[in-house]
N, C-alpha and C positions, 0 to 999 in steps of 0.2 A: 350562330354567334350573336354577343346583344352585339347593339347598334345605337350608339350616341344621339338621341333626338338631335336634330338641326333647325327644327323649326320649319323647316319647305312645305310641310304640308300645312292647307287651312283645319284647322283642327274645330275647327266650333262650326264649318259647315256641315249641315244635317238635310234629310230630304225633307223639311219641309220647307228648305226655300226652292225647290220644284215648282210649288204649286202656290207662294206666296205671289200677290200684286197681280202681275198679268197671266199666273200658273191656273190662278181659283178656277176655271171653268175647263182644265184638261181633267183627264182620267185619268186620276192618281194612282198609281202602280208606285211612287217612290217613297213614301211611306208609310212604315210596318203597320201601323194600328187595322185591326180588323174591320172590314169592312162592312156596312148594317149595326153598328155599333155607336153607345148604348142600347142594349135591348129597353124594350119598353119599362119592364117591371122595376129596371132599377133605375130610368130617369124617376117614375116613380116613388122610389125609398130615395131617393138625393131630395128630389122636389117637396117630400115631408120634413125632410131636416131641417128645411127654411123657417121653418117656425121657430128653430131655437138659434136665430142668429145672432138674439141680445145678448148672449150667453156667451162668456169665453168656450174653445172647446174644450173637449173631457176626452181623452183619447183611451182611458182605461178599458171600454168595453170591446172598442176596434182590437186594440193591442194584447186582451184575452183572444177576442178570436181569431188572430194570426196566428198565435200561439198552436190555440188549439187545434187550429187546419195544421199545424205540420208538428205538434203531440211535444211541444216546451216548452216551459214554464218563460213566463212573462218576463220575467229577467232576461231575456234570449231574445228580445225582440226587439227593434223600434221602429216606429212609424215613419216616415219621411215623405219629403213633399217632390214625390216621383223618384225614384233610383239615381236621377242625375244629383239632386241633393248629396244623397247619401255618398257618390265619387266627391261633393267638394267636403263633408264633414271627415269622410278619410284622409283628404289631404291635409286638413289643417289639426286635427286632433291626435293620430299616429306620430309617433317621433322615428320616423324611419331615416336612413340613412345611405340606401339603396336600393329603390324604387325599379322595376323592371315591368313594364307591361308587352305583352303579348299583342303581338298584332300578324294580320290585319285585324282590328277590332274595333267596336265603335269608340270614336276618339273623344271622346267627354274627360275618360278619365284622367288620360294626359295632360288633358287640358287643364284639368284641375288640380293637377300634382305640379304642374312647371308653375301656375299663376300661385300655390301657397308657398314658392322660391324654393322647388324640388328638381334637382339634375335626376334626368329621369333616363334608363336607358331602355331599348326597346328589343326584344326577338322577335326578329321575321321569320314568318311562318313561310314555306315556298309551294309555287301554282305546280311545282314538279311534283310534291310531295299531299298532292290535293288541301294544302294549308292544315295537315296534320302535325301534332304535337310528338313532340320525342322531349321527355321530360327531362332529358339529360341537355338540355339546349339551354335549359336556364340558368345563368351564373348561379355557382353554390352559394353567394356572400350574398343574394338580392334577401334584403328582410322583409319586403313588401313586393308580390307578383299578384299580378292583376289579369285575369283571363275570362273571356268570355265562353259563354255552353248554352244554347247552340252559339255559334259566333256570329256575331253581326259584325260585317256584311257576309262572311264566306259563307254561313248557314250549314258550316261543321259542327258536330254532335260528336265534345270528346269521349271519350270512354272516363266514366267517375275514377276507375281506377289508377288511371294515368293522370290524373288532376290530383287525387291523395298521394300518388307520389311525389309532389312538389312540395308537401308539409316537412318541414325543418323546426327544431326548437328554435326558439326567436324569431322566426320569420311568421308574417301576417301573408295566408292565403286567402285573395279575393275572385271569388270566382261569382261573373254577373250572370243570371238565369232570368234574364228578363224575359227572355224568351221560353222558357222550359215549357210553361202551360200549354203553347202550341205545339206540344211534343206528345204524341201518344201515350199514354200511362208515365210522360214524366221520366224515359228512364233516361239514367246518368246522372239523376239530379241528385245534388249534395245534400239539398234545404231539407231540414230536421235533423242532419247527424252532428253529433256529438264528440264523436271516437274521433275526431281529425283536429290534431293541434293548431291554432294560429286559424284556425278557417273564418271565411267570414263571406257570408252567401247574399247577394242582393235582388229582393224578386221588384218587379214592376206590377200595378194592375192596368196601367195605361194601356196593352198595348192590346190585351184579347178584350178587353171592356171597352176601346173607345173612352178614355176616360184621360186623352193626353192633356184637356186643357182644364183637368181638375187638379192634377198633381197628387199621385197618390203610389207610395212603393215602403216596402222595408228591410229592412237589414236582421239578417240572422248569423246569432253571434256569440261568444261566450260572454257571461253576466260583462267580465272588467271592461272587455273592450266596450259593449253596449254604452256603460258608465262613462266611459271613455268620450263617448262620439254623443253621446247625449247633452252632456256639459257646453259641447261644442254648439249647441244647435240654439237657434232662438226662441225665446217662448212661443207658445202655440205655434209649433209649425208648420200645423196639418188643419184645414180650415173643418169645419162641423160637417159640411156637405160631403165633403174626403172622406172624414172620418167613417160614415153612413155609407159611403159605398167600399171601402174598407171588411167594414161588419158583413154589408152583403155578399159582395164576392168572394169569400170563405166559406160562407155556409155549404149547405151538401146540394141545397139546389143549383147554386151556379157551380161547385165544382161538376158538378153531372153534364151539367151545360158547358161547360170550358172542355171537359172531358169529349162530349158529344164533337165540340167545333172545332180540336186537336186533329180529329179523326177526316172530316170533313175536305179541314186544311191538310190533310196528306193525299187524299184523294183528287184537290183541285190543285196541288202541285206536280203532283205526277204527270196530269194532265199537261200541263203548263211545260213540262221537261223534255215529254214528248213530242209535243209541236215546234220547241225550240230545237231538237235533235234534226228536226228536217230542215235546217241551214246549216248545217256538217260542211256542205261544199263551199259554204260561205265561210268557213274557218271559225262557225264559233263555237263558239266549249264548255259546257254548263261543268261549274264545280259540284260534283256528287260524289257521293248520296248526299242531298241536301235535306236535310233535317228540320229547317225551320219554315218559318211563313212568309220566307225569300227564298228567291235565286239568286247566284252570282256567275255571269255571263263573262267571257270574253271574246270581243270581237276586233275584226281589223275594223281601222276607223269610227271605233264605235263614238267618240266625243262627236263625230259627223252625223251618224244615225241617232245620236240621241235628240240631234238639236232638229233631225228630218220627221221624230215621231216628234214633237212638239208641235210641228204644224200641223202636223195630222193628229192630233190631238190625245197624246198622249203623254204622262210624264213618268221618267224613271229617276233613277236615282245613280250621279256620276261616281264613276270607282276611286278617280284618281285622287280624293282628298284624305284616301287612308292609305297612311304609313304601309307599305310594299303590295301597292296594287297602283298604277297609272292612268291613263287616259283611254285605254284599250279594255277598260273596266264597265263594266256596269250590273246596278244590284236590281232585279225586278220583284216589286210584292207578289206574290201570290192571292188571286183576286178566285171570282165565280168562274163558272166555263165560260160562259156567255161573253164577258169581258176579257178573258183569256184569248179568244176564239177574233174578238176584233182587236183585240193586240196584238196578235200574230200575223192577222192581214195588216196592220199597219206599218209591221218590222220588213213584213216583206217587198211591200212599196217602202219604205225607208231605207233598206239594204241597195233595191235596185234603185233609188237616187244615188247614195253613196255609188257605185259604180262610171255612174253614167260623168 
């Protein structure tokens, strides 16, 4: 059933205040962005760009080839300065009426709908139903549903099919794929179709490129909305250097390479599930199958063990500031073995403080 935001949670806490001020020098496990990232080649293609900085930008070359990486005409596309943009150009450019976001999910877009003076209401997802979707959950009158795939934080991998059931005439489906790329071949992803009325698909490049503090993502869409949410946005809003890694991250060599570190990141989370599996008698419970390039934990005490792997020098990321998950939460990146391997001895000295 929805559920009336109240406002209780911090909705604009994110993990990177983990590892902001006194966080800098832990091992960041709490947020997503891949780690060893940017690869060399494309601080290289950014760091050429710098020569055309007297120059307003030119976003038309980037914006073909978004296109073309996912086979639609240029109409269908816009650039944005990271996918969090693109939740506040839906807030203020869509005339909706009855806003519904999905959660647990990452709370940006909430936050963007209440501050363009949107009563927003919300479906909780349940830790009984491993925070899966039953598409009959969502009020029939929402004109605007907003769901993440995989979900952040739960690192659920809907089924595409049970997200195009949410399509209604009138109603705008947003579904965020910021994560999709760390997904093996992509599957469930929406991004490039056509055939789904009201859809509107959000990809990031921040998050497998290390490129969070460039600002770079876009929205795929039908032409009007495009027109729509572009109107909304301020000139140039994607700076030259964005734009150049934009270009580059579509081409066939880094999708080969996103493709390659998809594969990787399934391998080094598995790993990761299974060492977390041997604290069962410590009660804690990895949500699976997890899909993305997180886990999502729960533990007794864990707000205690988080703040016990801090001194031991590690940082995660807390559950409790998304909408139906609490303090007995917690989301961990998916890292190397090697860092995997001294995070799991540091949970286990962490756990037995909590105890003691």
């Amino acid at each position: 059933m929805p559920m009336r935001t109240d406002g209780a949670h911090d909705l604009r806490h994110h993990g990177d205040a983990e590892v902001r001020d006194g966080g800098a020098a832990l091992v960041d496990l709490a947020v997503n962005v891949r780690a060893d990232t940017p690869p060399a080649w494309l601080r290289e293609r950014i760091a050429e760009s710098l020569g055309s900085l007297a120059a307003y930008p030119d976003g038309r070359a980037a914006r073909a080839a978004v296109a073309a990486r996912h086979g639609l005409p240029v109409e269908r596309v816009l650039l944005t300065a990271g996918a969090a943009e693109a939740f506040v150009l839906l807030a203020r450019a869509l005339k909706v009426r009855q806003p519904v976001v999905v959660h647990p999910q990452f709370t940006e877009p909430e936050a963007a709908l209440r501050d363009a003076g949107h009563t927003v209401d919300r479906v909780l997802l349940r830790a009984e139903d491993d925070f899966r979707l039953d598409p009959a959950v969502v009020p029939e009158d929402a004109d605007l549903v907003l769901v993440g795939n995989p979900t952040n934080p739960t690192s659920v991998l809907h089924p595409a099919e049970s997200l195009a059931r949410l399509a209604r005439p009138g109603r705008t489906l947003v579904v965020d794929e910021a994560f999709m790329d760390a997904v093996p071949g992509e599957r469930e992803a929406l991004a490039g179709r056509t055939d789904i009325p009201g859809l509107v698909v959000l990809r990031s490049l921040t998050k497998t490129w290390g490129l969070a503090g460039l600002r770079i993502g876009y929205v795929l869409a039908a032409p009007e909305t495009i027109a729509e949410l572009e109107r909304a946005q301020p000139l140039w809003p994607v700076s030259t250097p964005a734009l150049a890694a934009a270009e580059a991250c579509v081409a066939p060599r880094a999708l080969a390479e996103a493709a390659h570190a998809a594969h990787r990141i399934a391998a080094d989370r598995a790993h990761l599930v299974a060492g977390l599996s041997e604290f069962d008698s410590d009660g804690l419970r990895v949500v699976e199958p997890a899909e993305g390039p997180f886990v999502l934990i729960r533990l007794p005490r864990a707000d205690v063990v988080r703040h016990h792997l801090r001194n031991l020098g590690f940082a995660v990321r807390r559950g409790d500031t998304f909408p139906g998950l609490g303090d007995q939460w917690l989301r961990i990146a998916v890292r190397d073995r090697g860092t995997v391997n001294r995070f799991l001895q540091a949970l286990d000295q962490a756990v037995t403080l909590t105890k003691d």
